[in-house]
C-alpha positions as CSV (number, residue, x, y, z in Angstrom):
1,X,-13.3,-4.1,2.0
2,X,-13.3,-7.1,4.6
3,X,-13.0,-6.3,8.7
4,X,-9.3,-7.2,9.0
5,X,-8.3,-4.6,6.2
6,X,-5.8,-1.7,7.2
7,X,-5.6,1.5,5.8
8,X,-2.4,3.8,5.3
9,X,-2.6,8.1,4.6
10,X,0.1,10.5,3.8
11,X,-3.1,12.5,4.0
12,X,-3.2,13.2,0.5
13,X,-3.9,9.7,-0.7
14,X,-4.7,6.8,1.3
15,X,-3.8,2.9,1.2
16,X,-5.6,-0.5,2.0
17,X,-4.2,-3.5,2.5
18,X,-6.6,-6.5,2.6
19,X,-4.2,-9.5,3.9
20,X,-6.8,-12.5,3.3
21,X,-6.2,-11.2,-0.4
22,X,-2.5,-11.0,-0.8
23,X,-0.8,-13.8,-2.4
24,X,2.6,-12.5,-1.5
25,X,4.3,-12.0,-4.6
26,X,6.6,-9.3,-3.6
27,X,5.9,-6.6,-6.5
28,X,5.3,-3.9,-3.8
29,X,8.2,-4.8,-1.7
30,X,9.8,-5.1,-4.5
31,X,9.1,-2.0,-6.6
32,X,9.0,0.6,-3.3
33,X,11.2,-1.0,-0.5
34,X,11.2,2.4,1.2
35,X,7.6,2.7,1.4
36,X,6.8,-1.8,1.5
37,X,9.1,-2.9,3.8
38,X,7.5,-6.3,5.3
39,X,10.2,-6.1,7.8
40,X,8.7,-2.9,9.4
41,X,5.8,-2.4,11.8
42,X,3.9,-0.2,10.3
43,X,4.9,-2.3,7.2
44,X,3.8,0.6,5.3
45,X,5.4,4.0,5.8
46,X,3.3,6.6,3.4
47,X,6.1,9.0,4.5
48,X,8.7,7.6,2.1
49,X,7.8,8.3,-1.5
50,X,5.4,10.8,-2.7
51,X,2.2,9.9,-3.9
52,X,2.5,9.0,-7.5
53,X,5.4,7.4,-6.7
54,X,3.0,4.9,-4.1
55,X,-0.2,4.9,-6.6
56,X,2.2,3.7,-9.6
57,X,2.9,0.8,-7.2
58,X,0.0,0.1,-5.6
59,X,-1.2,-0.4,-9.6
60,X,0.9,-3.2,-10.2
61,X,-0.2,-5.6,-7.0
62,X,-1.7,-8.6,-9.2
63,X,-4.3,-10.1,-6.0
64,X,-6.0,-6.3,-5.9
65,X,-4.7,-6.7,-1.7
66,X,-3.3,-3.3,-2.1
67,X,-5.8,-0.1,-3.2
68,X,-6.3,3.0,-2.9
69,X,-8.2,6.3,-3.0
70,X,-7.4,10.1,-2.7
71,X,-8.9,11.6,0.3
72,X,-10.9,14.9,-0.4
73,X,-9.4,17.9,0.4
């Protein structure tokens, strides 16, 4: 993961976002508005769709800018 990369919790599963990666197509706005809402600061709200629902998603992002990983209990 590069320095500028950010990382989202719900505290069961965590996000990353690396931006010099993302080629902006949209799927994850796209797909989950609730939870990918480029329009918001946070633009990522974990608090908006459970974590399935945000893995399923974060599956489909075609530059590999979105990951993620559960966090251990």
């Amino acid at each position: 993961m590069s320095s500028n990369s950010k990382t989202y919790t719900n505290g069961e599963v965590s996000v990353t976002w690396e931006p010099e990666k993302c080629i902006h197509s949209g799927n994850c706005a796209r797909g989950l508005f609730k939870v990918f809402n480029p329009k918001r600061k946070p633009w990522i709200d974990m608090d908006q769709a459970t974590s399935e629902e945000i893995v399923n998603q974060v599956k489909k992002c075609p530059s590999g800018a979105l990951g993620y990983f559960y966090n251990e209990k």
